[in-house]
PALORO-212714 format. One record per residue (C-alpha): residue in one letter; z, x, y. Coordinates in steps of 0.2 Angstrom, whole numbers, plus 5000, padded with zeros to 4 digits. Example, Ala and Ser with C-alpha at 12.3 -4.5 7.8 and 13.67 -1.06 7.14 Angstrom:
<pts>
a503950624978
s503650684995
</pts>
This chain:
<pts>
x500050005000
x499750075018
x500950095032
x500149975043
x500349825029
x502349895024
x502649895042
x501849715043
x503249655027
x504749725034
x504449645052
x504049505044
x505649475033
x506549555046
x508149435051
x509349565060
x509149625077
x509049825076
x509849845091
x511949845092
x512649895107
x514649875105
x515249955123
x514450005140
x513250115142
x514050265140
x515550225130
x517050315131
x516550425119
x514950505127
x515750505143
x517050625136
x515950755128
x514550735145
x516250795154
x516350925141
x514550975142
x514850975164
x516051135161
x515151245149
x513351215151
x512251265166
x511851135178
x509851155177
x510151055158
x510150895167
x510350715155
x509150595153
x510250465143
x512250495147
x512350455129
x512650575114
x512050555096
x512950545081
x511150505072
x509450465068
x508650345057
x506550305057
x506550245075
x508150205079
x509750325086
x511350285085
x512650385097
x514650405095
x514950255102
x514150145086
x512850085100
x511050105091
x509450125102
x507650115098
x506950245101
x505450275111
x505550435118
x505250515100
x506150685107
x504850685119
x503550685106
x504150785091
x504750635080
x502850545074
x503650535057
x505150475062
x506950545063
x507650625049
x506050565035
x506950595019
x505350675015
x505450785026
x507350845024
x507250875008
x505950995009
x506851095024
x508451075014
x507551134998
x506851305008
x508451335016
x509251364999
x508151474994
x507751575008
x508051565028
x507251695037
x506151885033
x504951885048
x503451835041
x502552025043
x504052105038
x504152015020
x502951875018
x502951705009
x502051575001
x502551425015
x501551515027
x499951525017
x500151345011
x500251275029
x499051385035
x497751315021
x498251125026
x497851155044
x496251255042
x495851135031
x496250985045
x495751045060
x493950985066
x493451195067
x492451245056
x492851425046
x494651415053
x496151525054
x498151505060
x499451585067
x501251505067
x502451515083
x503951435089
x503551305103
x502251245111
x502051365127
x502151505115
x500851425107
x499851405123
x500351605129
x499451645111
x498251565113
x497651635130
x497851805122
x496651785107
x495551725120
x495851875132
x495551975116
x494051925112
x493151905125
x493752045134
x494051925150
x495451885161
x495451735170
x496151545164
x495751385169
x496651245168
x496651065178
x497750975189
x499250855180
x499150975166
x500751025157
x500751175144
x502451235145
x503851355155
x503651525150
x502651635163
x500951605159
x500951435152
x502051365169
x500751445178
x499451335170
x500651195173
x500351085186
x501850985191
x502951105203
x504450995205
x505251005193
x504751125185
x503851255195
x504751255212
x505651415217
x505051505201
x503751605206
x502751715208
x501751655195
x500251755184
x498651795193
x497051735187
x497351555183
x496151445194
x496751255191
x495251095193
x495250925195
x495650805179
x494750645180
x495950495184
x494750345188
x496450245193
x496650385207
x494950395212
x494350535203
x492950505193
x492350625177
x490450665184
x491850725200
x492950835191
x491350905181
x490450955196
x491951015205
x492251145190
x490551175190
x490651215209
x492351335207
x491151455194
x490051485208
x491451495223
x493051545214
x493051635199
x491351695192
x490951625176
x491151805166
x492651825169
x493351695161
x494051695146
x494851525142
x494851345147
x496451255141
x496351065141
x497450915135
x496350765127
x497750655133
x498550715149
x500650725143
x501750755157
x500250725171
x500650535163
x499250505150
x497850505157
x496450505146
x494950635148
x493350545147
x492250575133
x490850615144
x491950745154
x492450825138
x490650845133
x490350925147
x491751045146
x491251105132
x489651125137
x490151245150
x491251335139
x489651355129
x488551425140
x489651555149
x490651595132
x492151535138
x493651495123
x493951315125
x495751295122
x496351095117
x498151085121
x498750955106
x500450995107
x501050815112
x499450705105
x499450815091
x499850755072
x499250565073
x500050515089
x498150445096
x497650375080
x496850535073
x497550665066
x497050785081
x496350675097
x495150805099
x494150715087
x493950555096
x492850655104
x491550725093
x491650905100
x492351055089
x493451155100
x493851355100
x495651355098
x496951205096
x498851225100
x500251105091
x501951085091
x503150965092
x502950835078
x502150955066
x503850975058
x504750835064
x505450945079
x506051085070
x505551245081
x503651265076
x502051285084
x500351345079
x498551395087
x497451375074
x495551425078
x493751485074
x494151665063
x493251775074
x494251735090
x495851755080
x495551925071
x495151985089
x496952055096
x497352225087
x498552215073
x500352185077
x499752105094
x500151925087
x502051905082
x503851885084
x505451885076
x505851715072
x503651635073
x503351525057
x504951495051
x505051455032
x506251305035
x505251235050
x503451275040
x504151175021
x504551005036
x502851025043
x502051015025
x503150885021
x502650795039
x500750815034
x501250725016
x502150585024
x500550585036
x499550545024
x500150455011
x500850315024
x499450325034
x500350345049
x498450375058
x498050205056
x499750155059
x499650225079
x497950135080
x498949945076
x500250005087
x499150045101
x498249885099
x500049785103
x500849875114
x499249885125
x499049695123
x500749675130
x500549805141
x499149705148
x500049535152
x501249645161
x499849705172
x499349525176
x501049475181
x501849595189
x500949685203
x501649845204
x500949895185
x499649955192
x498750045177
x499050045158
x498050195150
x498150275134
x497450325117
x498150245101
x499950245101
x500050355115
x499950225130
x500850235148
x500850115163
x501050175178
x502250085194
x501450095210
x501849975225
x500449875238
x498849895240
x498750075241
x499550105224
x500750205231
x501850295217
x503650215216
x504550325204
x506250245209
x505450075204
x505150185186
x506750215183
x507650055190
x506549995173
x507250155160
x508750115164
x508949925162
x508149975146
x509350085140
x510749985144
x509849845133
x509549975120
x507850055121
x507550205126
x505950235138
x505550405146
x504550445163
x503050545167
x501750595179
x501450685191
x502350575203
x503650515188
x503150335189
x502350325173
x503250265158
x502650325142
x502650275124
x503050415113
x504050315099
x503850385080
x502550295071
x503750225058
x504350095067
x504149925061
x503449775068
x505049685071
x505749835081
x504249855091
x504349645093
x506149695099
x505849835111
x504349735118
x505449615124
x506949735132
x505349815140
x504949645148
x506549595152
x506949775161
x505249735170
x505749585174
x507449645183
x506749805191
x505249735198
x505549535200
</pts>
């Protein structure tokens, strides 16, 4: 049976409400450690949610309180499979008895190969190799350098609203300054950042393509360019989805100045849009693809995984690190691609997306200030604007995460502007949960915005 038609039986004999909220939002219990937490850990670690877990379950969190959430934030994009798969913990469970840790180019193992094979095996390039990583921005800094390698090159691109991660060279290809930018330069040299076409913003795809076009000529010269780092799916800059016909062109470009197109899947990686890899709503084989975050259910891991020749091109022992492909976090990510797989949960996101943008729509129609509903698959955002001139109302955004989370569902923010909120809920969830955060959603709409 597939995910989608399980998902279907359990919402439909579902009789009891997921959520349970017992105290106020935080209990007494969260607000003790959040004091804790206010002594010993720097400042810059702001909360989200003043509330602490005690556990996860599929898509749903309980915290120390006994209050359970839905859960829609996903660890911002790291739980596709859900939290805590028993799948998946088992196999990390099974790995960390046997072995923990040799630094894979120290004393190798099996795990390695095995989720190498799978991913080369997955990923829409053809004669394909990997390398494994931490996080996604090392990911990202990797990338860059098997692109520098091979083609000998030294400049970047990379487009406005992009997020890639907050390491040196990967928060210079980030857009977003506040907050993650501001007062942390200087930045690397030789990053040149483009528009991204945003049709609600005015900027149309032949625009963005001719203005990149244009910067070849008047900012950096095309030969000296060695990579072009791209999300299909926009994360941070508040999912906004590159146009097939941009992306065409793109790579286009990339092809006729040899310039290593880089596709940033980090967050719309590992079924989130509906595919395994968005990149293949596209029809376009990319050089190099970076992942992260759901590949082992948010257990530190990462990967580039691209054509051979541009991966063999950094001399040897350029590519590493102490801790990069850790056994435990690569047994999960084989685990995750099983569970994949064999629930379908790539066909899963695409019946999710179908509901939450039909309900997103309705909300579009009623309330003026949900100005756009964008997305691909499961990965869907609205953004909250206010008048005519759509001006971005990020307080209006969080008015709405928080009634949710006081009513049990927890909703994150995005964009450039934070007034997106974004769906980033593991793909597990049933119908009946999804039938319950719909309605939280609305009602926090409803109070937020009138």
């Amino acid at each position: 049976m597939q995910r989608a038609d399980c998902c279907a039986i359990v919402g439909a004999m579902a009789t009891t409400k997921t959520i349970d909220i017992r105290t106020e939002i935080p209990g007494p219990r969260s607000r003790e450690i959040i004091e804790r937490k206010e002594r010993v850990v720097a400042e810059p670690l702001s909360l989200t949610f003043p509330i602490v877990i005690e556990r996860g379950e599929g898509a749903t969190l309980t915290d120390v309180d006994g209050n359970t959430f839905i859960d829609f934030t996903g660890g911002v994009g790291c739980l596709n499979v859900g939290h805590s798969h028993p799948r998946v913990v088992e196999a990390a469970q099974d790995q960390l008895e046997r072995f923990s840790h040799t630094d894979f180019t120290i004393v190798p193992y099996e795990v390695y190969v095995n989720l190498a094979e799978r991913l080369c095996e997955l990923a829409p390039i053809t004669n394909a190799k990997a390398a494994f990583f931490n996080a996604g921005t090392e990911a990202v800094e990797n990338a860059i350098k098997f692109a520098r390698s091979h083609t000998k090159r030294p400049a970047v691109i990379a487009f406005e609203g992009g997020f890639h991660g907050r390491t040196l060279l990967a928060l210079s290809l980030t857009s977003k300054t506040h907050p993650y930018k501001a007062g942390l330069g200087p930045f690397a040299p030789e990053v040149y950042r483009m528009p991204f076409p945003y049709e609600y913003r005015g900027v149309t795809a032949g625009e963005a393509l001719a203005a990149l076009e244009r910067a070849l000529v008047t900012q950096v010269a095309a030969e000296s360019v060695a990579a072009l780092v791209i999300e299909p799916v926009q994360g941070e800059g508040g999912f906004v989805v590159a146009p097939k016909e941009f992306m065409a062109g793109v790579r286009r470009l990339c092809d006729e100045h040899g310039i290593v197109m880089v596709v940033d899947e980090v967050q719309t990686g590992l079924a989130r849009t509906g595919k395994l890899f968005a990149i293949e709503h596209y029809g376009i084989e990319p050089d190099l693809i970076t992942i992260a975050k759901s590949v082992a259910m948010g257990l530190p891991l990462s990967g580039v995984i691209g054509k051979a020749e541009i991966m063999d091109a950094p001399p040897d022992s350029a590519i590493g690190g102490t801790y990069v492909g850790n056994p435990v976090a690569q047994a999960a990510a084989l685990a995750v691609l099983d569970v994949i797989g064999e629930e379908d949960l790539c066909a899963r996101a695409s019946v999710l997306g179908d509901q939450l943008r039909q309900r997103m729509v309705t909300w579009q129609e009623r309330f003026p200030q949900v100005g756009d509903v964008r997305g691909l698959g499961a990965m869907l955002a609205i953004e909250i604007v206010e008048g005519e001139a759509k001006t971005p109302a990020p307080e209006l955004a969080s008015a709405v995460t928080e009634a949710a989370a006081k009513q049990g569902l927890l909703l994150l923010k995005s964009g450039i502007y934070s007034n997106c909120i974004r769906v980033l809920t593991p793909l597990t969830l049933s119908d009946a949960e999804l039938d319950e955060a719909l309605a939280v959603w609305e009602s926090s709409l409803e109070a937020a915005l009138g």
